[in-house]
N, C-alpha and C positions, 0 to 999 in steps of 0.2 A: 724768478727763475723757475723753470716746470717742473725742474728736479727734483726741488723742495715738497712739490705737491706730491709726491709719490712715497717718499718715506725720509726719513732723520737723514740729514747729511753732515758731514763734519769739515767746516770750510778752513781751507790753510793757506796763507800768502803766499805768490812764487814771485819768480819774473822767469822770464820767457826771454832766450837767446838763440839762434842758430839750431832752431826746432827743437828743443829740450825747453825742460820750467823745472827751476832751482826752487826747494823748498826746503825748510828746514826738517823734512823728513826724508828726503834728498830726489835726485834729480829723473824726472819721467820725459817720454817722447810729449811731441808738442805741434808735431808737424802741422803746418797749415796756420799754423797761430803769430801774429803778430809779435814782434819782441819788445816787450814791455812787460809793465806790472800784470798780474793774471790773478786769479781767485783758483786753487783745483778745490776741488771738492770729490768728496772722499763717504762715501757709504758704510759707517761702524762697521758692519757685518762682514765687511771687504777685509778687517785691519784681524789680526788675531797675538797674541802674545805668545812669546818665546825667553824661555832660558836669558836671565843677563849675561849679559856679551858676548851672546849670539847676531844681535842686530842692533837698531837703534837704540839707547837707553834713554829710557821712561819712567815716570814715578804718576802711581794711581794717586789721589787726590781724595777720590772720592767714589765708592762705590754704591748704586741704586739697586736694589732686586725690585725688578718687574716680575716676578711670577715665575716663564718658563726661561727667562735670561738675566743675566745679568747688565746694568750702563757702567761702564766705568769711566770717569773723568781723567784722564790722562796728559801728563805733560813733557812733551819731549825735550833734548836739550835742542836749545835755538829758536824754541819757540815760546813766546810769554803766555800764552793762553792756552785750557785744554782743550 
């Protein structure tokens, strides 16, 4: 995928119905896309944290300091990997 060649991505399983993809981080536009199994892929920098029980609930794993950021390993519910 090209995307990968450009920076970190963070890949999550969907399926794709009636132009929407169902993910356990919940459900985005899809329009154009076949209804089946899908890959979305997700750019860290895109995601940011909030207050619990303001939105999805997540548990850090595992935090890296790179220098001027931080990685942090995150697991949402419904999904088995970070």
């Amino acid at each position: 995928m090209a995307a990968r060649f450009f920076s970190e991505l963070s890949e999550v399983p969907g399926t794709v119905s009636a132009g929407e993809v169902e993910t356990p981080l919940g459900r985005f536009p899809a329009k154009g896309v076949q209804d089946g199994p899908a890959t979305v892929c997700i750019r860290p920098q895109a995601l940011r944290l909030e207050a619990a029980g303001s939105h999805l609930p997540g548990r850090i794993l595992r935090r890296h300091f790179l220098g001027e950021a931080d990685l942090l390993e995150i697991v949402v519910q419904g999904s088995e990997q970070p």
